[in-house]
TORFISE-338076 format. One record per residue (C-alpha): x negated, y, z negated; chain. Coordinates in pm, 1 decimal. Layout:
% residues N
     east    north       up kette
        X        Y        Z     A
...
% end
This chain:
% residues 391
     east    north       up kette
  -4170.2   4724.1   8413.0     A
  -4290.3   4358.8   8449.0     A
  -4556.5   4211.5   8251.1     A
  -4655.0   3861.6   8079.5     A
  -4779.8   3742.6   7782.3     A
  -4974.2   3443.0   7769.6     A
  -5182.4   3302.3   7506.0     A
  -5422.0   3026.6   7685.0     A
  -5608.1   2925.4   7369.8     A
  -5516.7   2565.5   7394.9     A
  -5364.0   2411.7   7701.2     A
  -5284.7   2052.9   7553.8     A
  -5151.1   2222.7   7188.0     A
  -5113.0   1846.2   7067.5     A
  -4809.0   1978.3   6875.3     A
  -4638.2   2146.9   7143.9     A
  -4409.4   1828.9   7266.1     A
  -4120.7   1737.9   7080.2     A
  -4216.2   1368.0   7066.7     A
  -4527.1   1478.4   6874.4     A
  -4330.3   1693.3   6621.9     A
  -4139.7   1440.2   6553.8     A
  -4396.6   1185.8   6439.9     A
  -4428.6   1395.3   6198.5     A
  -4108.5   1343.8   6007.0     A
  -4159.8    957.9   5959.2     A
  -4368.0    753.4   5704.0     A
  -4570.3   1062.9   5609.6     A
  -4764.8    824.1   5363.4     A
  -4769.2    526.0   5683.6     A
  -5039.8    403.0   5895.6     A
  -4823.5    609.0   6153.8     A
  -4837.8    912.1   6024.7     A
  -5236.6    873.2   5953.3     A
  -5323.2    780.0   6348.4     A
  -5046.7   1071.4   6470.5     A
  -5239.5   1329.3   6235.2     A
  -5531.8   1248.5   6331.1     A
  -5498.3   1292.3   6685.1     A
  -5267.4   1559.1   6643.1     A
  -5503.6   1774.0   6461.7     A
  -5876.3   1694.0   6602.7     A
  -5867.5   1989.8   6870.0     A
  -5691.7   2211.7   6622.4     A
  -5968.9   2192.7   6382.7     A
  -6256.8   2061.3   6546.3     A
  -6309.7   2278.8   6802.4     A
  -6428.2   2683.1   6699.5     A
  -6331.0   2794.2   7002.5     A
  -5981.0   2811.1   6881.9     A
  -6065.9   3026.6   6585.0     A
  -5806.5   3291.1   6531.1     A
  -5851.5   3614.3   6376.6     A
  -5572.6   3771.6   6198.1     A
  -5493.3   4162.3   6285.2     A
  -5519.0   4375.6   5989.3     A
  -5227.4   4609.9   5888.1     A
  -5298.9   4926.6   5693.9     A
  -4964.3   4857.5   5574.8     A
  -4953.5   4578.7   5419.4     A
  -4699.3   4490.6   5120.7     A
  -4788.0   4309.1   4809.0     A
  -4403.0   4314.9   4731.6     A
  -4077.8   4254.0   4919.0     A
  -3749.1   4402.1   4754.0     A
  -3465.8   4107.8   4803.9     A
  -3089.1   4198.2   4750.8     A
  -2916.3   4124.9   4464.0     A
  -2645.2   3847.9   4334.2     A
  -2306.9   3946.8   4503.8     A
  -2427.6   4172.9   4812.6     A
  -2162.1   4100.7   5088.4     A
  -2156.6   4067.3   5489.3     A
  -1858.6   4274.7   5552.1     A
  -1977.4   4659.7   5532.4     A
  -2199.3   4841.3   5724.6     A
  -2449.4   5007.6   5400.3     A
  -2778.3   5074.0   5331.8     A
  -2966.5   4721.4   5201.1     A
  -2699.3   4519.6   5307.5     A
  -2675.0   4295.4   5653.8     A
  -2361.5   4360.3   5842.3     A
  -2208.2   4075.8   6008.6     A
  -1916.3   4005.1   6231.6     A
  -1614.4   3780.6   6063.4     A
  -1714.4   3512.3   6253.2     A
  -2130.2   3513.3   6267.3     A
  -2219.6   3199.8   6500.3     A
  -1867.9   3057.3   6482.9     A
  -1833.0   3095.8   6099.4     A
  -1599.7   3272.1   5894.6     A
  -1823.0   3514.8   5679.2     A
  -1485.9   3681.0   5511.2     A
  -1555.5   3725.7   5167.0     A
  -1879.8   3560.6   5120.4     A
  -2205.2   3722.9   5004.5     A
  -2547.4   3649.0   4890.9     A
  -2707.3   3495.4   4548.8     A
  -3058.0   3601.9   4458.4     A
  -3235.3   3236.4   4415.8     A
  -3477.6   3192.5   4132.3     A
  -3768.0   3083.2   4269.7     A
  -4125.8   3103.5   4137.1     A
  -4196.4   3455.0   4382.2     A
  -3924.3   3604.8   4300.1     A
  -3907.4   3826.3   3960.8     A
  -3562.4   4034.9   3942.5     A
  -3573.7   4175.9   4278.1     A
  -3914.3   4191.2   4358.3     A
  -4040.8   3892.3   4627.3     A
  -4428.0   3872.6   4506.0     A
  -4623.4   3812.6   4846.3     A
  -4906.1   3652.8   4640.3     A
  -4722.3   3373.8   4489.6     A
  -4547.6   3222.5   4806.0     A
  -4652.2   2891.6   4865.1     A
  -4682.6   2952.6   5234.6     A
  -4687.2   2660.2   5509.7     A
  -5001.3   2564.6   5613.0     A
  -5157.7   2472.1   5930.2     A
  -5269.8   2642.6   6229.2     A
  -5068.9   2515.2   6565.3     A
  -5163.0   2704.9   6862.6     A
  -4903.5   2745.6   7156.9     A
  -4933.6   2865.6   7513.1     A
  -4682.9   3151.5   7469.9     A
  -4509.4   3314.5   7758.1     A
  -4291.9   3641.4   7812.0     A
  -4151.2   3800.4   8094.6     A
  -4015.7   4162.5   8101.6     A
  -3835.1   4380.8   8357.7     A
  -3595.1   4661.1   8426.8     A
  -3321.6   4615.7   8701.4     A
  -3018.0   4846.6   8757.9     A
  -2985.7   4936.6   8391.0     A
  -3046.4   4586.7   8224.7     A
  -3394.3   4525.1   8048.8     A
  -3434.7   4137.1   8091.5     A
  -3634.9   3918.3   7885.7     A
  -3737.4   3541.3   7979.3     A
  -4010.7   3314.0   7795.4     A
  -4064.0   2989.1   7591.4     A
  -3986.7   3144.4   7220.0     A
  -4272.3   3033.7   7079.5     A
  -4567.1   3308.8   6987.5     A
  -4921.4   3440.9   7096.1     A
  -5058.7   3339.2   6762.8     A
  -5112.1   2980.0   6514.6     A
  -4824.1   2909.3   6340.2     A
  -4759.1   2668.3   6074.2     A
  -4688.7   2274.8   6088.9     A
  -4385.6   2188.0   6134.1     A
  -4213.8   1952.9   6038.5     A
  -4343.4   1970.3   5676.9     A
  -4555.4   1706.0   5536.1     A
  -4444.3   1619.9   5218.8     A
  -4780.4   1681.4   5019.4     A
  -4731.7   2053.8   5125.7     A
  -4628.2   2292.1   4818.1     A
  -4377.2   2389.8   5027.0     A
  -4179.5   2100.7   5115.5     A
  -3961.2   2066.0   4821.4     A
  -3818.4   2403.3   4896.3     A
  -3739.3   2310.4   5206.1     A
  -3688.7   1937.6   5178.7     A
  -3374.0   2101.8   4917.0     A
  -3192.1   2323.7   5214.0     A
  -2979.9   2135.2   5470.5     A
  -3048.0   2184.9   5852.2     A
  -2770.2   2447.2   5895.1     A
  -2732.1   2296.4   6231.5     A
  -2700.2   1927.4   6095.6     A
  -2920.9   1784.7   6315.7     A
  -3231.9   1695.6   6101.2     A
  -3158.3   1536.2   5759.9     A
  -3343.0   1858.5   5586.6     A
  -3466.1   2173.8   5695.3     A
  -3797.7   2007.5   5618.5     A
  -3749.1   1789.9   5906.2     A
  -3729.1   2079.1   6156.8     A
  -4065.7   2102.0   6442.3     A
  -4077.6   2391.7   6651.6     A
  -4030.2   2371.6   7031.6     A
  -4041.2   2552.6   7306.3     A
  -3699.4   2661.9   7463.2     A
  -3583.7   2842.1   7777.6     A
  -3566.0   3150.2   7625.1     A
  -3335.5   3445.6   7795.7     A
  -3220.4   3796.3   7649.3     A
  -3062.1   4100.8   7879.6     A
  -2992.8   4443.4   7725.7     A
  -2959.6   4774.0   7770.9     A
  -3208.7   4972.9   7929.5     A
  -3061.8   5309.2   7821.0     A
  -2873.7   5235.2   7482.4     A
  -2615.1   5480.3   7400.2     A
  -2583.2   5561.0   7059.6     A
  -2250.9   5446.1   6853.9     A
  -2142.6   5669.7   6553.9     A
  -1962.3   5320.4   6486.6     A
  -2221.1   5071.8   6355.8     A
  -2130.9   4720.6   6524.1     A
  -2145.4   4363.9   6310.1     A
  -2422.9   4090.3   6402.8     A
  -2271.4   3795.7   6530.2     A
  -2544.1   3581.4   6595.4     A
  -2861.1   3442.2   6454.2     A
  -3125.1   3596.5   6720.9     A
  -3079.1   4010.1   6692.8     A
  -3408.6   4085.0   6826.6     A
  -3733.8   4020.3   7013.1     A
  -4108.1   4051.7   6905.8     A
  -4275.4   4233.7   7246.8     A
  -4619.0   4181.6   7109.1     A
  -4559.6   3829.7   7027.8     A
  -4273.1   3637.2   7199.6     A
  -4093.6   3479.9   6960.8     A
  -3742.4   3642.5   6813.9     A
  -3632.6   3791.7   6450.5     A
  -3340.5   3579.0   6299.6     A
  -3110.5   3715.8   6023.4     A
  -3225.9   3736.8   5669.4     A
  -2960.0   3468.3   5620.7     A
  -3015.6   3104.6   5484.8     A
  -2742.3   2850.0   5378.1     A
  -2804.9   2579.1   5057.4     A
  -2641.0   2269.5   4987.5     A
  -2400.5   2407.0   4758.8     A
  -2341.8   2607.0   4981.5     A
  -2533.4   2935.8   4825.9     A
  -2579.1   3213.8   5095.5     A
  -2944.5   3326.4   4991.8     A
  -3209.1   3566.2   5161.5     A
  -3498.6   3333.7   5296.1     A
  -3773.1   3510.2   5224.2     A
  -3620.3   3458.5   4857.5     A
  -3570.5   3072.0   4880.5     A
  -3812.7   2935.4   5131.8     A
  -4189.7   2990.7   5178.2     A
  -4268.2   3119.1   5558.9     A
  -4597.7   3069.7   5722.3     A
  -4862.1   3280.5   5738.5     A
  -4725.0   3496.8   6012.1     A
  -4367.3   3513.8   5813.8     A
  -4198.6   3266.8   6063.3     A
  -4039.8   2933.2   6023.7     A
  -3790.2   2721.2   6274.6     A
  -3460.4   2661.1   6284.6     A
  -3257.0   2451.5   6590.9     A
  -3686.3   2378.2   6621.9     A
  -3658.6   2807.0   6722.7     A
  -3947.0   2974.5   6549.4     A
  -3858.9   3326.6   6394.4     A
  -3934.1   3590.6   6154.1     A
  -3824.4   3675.1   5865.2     A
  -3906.1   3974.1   5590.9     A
  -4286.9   4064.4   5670.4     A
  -4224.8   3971.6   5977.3     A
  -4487.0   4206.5   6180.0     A
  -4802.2   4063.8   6007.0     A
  -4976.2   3911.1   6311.6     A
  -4854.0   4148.5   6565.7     A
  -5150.4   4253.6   6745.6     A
  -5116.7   4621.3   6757.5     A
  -5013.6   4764.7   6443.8     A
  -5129.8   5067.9   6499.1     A
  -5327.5   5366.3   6288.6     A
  -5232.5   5398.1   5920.1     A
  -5196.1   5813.5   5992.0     A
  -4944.6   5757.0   6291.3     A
  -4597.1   5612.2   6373.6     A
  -4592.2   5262.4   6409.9     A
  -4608.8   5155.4   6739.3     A
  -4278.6   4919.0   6937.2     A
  -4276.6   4574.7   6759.4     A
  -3983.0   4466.9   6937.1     A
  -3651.8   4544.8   7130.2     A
  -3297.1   4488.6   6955.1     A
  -2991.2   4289.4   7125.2     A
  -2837.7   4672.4   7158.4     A
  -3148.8   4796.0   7353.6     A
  -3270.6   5015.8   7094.3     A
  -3665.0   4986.8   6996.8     A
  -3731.8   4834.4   6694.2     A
  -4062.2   4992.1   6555.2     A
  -4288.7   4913.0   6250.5     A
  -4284.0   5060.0   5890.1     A
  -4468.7   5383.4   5953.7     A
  -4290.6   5722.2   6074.1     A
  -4419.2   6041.6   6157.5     A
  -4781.3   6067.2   6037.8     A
  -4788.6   5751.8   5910.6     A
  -4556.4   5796.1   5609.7     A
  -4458.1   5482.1   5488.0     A
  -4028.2   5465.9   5496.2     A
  -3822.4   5330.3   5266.7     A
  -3464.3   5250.3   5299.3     A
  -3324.2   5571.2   5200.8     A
  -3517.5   5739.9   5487.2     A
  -3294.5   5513.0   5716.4     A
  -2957.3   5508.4   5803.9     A
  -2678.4   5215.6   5758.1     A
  -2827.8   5004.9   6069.4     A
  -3203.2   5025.3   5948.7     A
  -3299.3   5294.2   6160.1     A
  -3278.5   5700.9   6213.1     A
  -3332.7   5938.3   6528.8     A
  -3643.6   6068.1   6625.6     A
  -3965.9   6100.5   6883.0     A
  -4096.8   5753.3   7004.2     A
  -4266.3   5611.4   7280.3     A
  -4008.6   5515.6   7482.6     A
  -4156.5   5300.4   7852.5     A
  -4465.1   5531.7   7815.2     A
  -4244.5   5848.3   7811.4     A
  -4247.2   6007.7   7390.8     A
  -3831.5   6039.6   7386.2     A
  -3619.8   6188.1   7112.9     A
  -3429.4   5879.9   7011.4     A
  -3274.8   5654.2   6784.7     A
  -3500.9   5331.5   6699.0     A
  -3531.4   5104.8   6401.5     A
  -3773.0   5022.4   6182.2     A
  -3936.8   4751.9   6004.9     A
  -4040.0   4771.1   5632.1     A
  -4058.7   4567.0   5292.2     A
  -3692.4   4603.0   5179.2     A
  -3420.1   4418.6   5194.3     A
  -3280.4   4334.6   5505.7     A
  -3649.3   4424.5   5589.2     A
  -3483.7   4504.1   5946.3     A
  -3161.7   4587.5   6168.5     A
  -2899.8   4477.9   5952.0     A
  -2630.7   4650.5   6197.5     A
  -2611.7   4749.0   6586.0     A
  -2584.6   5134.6   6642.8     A
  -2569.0   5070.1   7047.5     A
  -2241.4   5052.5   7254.1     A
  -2314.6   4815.8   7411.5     A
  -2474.0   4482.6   7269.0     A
  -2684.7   4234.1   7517.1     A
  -2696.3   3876.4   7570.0     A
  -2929.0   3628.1   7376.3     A
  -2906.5   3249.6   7530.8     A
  -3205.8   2947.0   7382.0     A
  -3098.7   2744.7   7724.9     A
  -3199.0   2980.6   8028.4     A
  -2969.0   3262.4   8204.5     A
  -2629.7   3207.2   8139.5     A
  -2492.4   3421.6   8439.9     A
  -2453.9   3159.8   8656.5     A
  -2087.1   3038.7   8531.3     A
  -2040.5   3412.8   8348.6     A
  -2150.3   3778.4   8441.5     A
  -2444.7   3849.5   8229.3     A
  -2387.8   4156.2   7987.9     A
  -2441.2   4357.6   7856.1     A
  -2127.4   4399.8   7603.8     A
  -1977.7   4050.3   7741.1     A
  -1756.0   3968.5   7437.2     A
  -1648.6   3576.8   7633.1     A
  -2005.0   3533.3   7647.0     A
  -1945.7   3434.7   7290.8     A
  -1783.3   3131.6   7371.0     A
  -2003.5   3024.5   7621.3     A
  -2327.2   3058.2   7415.9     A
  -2113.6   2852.1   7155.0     A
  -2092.1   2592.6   7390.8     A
  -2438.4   2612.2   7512.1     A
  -2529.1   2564.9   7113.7     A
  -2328.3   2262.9   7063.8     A
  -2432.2   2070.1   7357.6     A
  -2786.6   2139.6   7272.9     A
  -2749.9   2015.1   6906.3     A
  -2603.8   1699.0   7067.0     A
  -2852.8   1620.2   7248.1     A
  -3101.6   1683.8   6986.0     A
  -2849.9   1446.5   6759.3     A
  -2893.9   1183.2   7014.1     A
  -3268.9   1173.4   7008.1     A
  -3305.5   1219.2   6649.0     A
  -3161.7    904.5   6619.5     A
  -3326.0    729.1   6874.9     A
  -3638.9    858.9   6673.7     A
  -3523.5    737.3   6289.2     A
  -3427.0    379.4   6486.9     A
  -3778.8    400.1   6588.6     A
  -3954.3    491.6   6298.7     A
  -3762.6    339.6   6053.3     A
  -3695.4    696.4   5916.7     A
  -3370.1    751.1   5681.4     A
% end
C-alpha cells in the first residue's frame, strides 16, 4: 500500500513558516502586528478559490461527557486514560485529573455550543506517505492537515486567548500556550502491520498515540497541564478550533471531537469507516458500529475498543479496532497490541537505533530527540522576543 495525501489549496500558506507564526506573538496591538496581519491574511480571505467546505457528519454531538474530579492514570478502566509511570519522561504515580469549571462545561457534560472556538482559517499543503514492508506499516508526512485550521498563535482579542494565555507551554518553550504557532515537522510513525491482540492492556507513554489517515495530522492524549499544576482534560479547559485541534511543541492535534472534518465519515446506517491507525497497529474507526448504531463506552472494552468485522486494507476482517465517540477519553485510552510502534516529530530514527516495533530504548532516544528540538526552538524564541521587544 502506498499512497499520498496532498492538499494543494494554497502553495504560499502565508502562515506556514515559522518566522510568520511568530510575528504573531509580538505587539498584537503594534504597527507590527497590523502590517504582518495584513499580509498574512490577504490570500486567506481574499481569494474564493480557497473556500472550504466542511464535511457533514450524521453523527454529530451536541455534548461531550468529560471525566470527573479524581480519575487517575494508573489503571487500565473504562473512561479512564491509562498511562505508563513515566508518560514523556514524567512520573504520573499517583496523580489524576480535576474537572475545570469553565463556561462549557456543566457537571460532566462539555456543551459543544458554548466553546469559544479559535478562529481563523489557515490552509496548509498537507502531505502523507503510507506503506507496508516486511510486517511494518510506515507512516511519513509534515503533521499538519488536509483542511483550514485555526490561527495560531492566538491574538489576544480572540475569546479564546485568556484560556489559553492561563496554561503554561508544557514544553517551556513559549511563555504561554497562547504563544504556540503550528509548524510543519518531519513527521515519522512505524507499526505493526498485523497487530496481535494482548489480553494485557499496555500504558501510553507518549503524547502522539495515533494518526488521522484521512487527514495527516496525529491524536494527542486527552491530557493538559495548568500552572498549578492541575492535570485537566482539554477539551474541558481550552477551546479547540473548528476541526477540534490545537498545537503543542507548534504539533497540531486532536482532541475530543476530533473526527469532525475528516472527509469520509461515512453513512449514518453503517459502521464508521478507518479514521486513523493506533501506535499498536490496530485501526482506529469512528463512532458508529454495526448498522450504524451509535456506541457508547459500555459497548467498548478497557482500551476504547471491542472485536469485530472491519475493513481491514480492503479485505472486511474479524478484528479488534477502536473507536471514536463523545465520551471521555473520547478515544484509545490504552494499547491492546503486543507490540507498540514508533512515533518520532524529527524524521526516521533508525539510523542510530533499529526501528520497532516494540523498541522499549527507543524511549530514550525520542527523549533526546525532544529535548534537542525544544532547544533549538528556545534559542530562536529568544532571538525573536530580542527582536520584537516581546516579554
Amino acid at each position: 500500500m502506498n499512497f499520498q495525501l496532498i492538499d494543494d489549496r494554497n502553495n504560499n500558506s502565508p502562515i506556514a513558516s515559522s518566522k510568520d507564526a511568530r510575528k504573531f506573538k509580538s505587539k498584537l496591538f503594534g504597527r507590527r502586528f497590523f502590517r504582518a496581519f495584513a499580509i498574512a491574511t490577504l490570500p486567506l480571505y481574499a481569494i474564493p478559490s480557497l473556500a472550504y467546505t466542511f464535511p457533514v457528519d450524521p453523527s454529530a454531538p451536541s455534548i461531550l461527557k468529560t471525566t470527573p474530579t479524581g480519575t487517575g492514570f494508573g489503571t487500565a478502566a473504562k473512561n479512564h486514560v491509562f498511562l505508563t509511570d513515566t508518560f514523556e519522561g514524567s512520573n504520573t504515580v499517583g496523580l489524576s485529573y480535576t474537572t475545570p469549571s469553565t463556561p462549557w462545561v456543566d457537571g460532566l457534560d462539555v456543551n459543544v455550543s458554548d466553546i469559544p472556538f479559535v478562529g481563523g482559517e489557515v490552509y496548509w499543503n498537507s502531505v502523507l506517505n503510507t506503506w507496508v514492508d516486511n510486517g511494518v506499516r510506515y507512516f511519513t508526512g509534515n503533521g499538519v492537515p488536509n483542511h483550514p485550521t485555526g490561527l495560531f498563535p492566538i491574538p489576544s482579542s480572540e475569546p479564546a486567548y485568556p484560556y489559553y494565555a492561563a496554561l503554561p507551554d508544557p514544553f517551556g518553550v513559549y511563555p504561554n500556550a497562547a504563544y504556540i504557532p503550528i509548524e510543519e515537522y518531519d513527521l515519522y510513525m512505524a507499526v505493526p502491520a498485523n497487530p496481535v491482540y494482548s489480553n494485557t492492556p499496555t500504558g501510553i507513554g507518549e503524547l502522539n498515540f495515533a494518526i488521522a489517515t484521512q487527514t495527516g495530522a496525529t491524536f494527542h492524549v486527552n491530557l493538559a497541564v495548568t500552572d498549578d499544576p492541575l492535570y485537566v482534560d482539554p477539551i474541558a479547559a481550552l477551546p479547540m478550533d473548528q476541526c477540534w485541534g490545537h498545537p503543542v511543541m507548534m504539533q497540531y492535534h486532536y482532541h475530543g471531537y476530533s473526527w469532525k472534518c475528516f472527509p469520509n465519515q461515512g453513512n449514518a446506517n453503517e459502521h464508521s469507516p478507518l479514521f486513523g491507525i493506533a501506535l499498536d497497529g490496530f485501526g482506529v474507526y469512528g463512532p458508529r458500529g454495526d448498522g450504524g448504531v451509535l456506541l457508547t463506552n459500555d459497548d467498548l472494552d478497557v482500551c476504547h475498543g471491542h472485536s469485530g468485522k472491519i475493513d481491514w486494507d480492503g479485505i472486511l476482517t474479524d478484528m479488534y479496532h477502536y473507536h471514536l465517540n463523545n465520551e471521555f477519553p473520547y478515544g484509545p485510552g490504552c494499547f491492546r497490541g503486543t507490540e507498540i510502534g514508533v512515533f518520532s516529530s524529527t524524521g526516521d530514527p533508525s539510523a542510530s537505533t533499529a526501528a520497532v516495533p516494540g523498541s522499549v530504548p527507543l524511549l530514550g532516544v525520542m527523549a533526546a530527540l525532544r529535548y534537542s528540538r525544544r532547544l533549538r526552538k528556545r534559542c530562536r524564541l529568544q532571538a525573536t522576543r530580542k527582536e520584537y521587544g516581546s516579554p
